[in-house]
Steps between C-alpha positions, in 0.01 A plus 500: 500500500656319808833349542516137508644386885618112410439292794814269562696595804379745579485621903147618594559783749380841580656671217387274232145526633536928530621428129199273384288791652686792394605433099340362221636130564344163373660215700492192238654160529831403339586284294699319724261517754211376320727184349562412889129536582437293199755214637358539802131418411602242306644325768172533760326330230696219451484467877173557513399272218694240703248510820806646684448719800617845483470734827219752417441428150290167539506528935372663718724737724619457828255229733323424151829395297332149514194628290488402170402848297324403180456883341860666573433793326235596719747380807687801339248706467331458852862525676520857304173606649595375796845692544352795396189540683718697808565754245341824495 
């Protein structure tokens, strides 16, 4: 059975990732974290629901901040494809 790792503060460095790969670790959320995750969503929708403009969530990036993004999850999901597609 693996030993719960709570994500809260913790520091992502070399040793936590040789840990991850070496021992029978499960990195879960706490419950601290996900309250702050929960306040935070809360609060892009309210902004959201307003018609306010938020960097990157409903803009474009960069030159296209003035674009109005209608689908932000696929924003989200292109800029993730797009990041990655350098890796190997």
């Amino acid at each position: 059975m693996k030993q719960p790792l709570f994500l809260d503060k913790i520091v992502f460095d070399v040793h936590l990732f040789h840990r991850l790969q070496t021992e029978a670790v499960e990195l879960k959320l706490s419950p601290a974290l996900r309250q702050r995750m929960e306040t935070y969503h809360l609060y892009l929708q309210h902004h959201l629901a307003s018609g306010e403009k938020i960097y990157g969530i409903n803009t474009g990036f960069g030159k296209n901040v003035s674009r109005k993004v209608s689908d932000g999850s696929a924003l989200q999901e292109n800029l993730a494809l797009y990041l990655d597609c350098a890796m190997g």
